[in-house]
C-alpha positions as CSV (number, residue, x, y, z in Angstrom):
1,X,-9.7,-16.3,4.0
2,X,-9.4,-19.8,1.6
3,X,-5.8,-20.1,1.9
4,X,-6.1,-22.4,-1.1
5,X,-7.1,-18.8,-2.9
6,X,-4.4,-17.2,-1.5
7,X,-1.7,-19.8,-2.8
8,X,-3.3,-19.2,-6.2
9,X,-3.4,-15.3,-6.1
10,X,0.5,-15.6,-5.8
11,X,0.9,-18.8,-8.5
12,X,-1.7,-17.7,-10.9
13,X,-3.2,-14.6,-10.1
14,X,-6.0,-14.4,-12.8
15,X,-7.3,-18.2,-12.1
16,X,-7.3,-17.0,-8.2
17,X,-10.0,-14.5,-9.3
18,X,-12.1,-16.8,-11.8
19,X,-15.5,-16.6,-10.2
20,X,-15.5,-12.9,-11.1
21,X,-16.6,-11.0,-13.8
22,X,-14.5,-11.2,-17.3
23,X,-13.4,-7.5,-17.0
24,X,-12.2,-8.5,-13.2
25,X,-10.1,-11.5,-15.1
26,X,-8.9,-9.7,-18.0
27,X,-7.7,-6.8,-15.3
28,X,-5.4,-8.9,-13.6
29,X,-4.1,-11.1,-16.2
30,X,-3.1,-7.6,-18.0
31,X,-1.3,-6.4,-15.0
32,X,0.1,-10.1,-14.5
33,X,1.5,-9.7,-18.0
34,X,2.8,-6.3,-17.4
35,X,4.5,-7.9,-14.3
36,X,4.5,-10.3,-11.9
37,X,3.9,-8.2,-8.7
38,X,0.9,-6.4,-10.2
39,X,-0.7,-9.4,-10.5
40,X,-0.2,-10.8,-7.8
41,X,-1.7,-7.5,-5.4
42,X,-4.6,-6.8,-7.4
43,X,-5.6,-10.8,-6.7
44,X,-5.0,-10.4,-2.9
45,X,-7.3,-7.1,-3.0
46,X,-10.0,-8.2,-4.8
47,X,-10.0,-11.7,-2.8
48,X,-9.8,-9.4,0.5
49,X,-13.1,-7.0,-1.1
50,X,-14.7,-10.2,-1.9
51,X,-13.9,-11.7,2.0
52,X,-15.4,-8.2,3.0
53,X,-18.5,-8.5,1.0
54,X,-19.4,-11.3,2.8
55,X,-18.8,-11.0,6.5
56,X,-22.1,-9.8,8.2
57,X,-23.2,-6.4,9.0
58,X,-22.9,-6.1,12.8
């Protein structure tokens, strides 16, 4: 994992996930603005599906 991601996720989570799509974005700046801690998970899962998308099929 990009650990500079990860640093982000937990600063900013909605910039961590800004090579997304809009709805991804809008997602976790609403639970970032609902609170912290929402935020900040729903960055680390969608950083982890997108680290999961793109190890290779064994």
């Amino acid at each position: 994992m990009d650990i500079r991601r990860l640093i982000l996720a937990v600063i900013l989570p909605p910039a961590a996930v800004m090579n997304k799509e809009a709805g991804t974005i809008m997602l976790t700046g609403l639970l970032t603005l609902l609170g912290w801690v929402p935020g900040v998970v729903a960055a680390f899962v969608m950083i982890a599906q997108e680290q999961k998308q793109k190890q290779p099929q064994a």
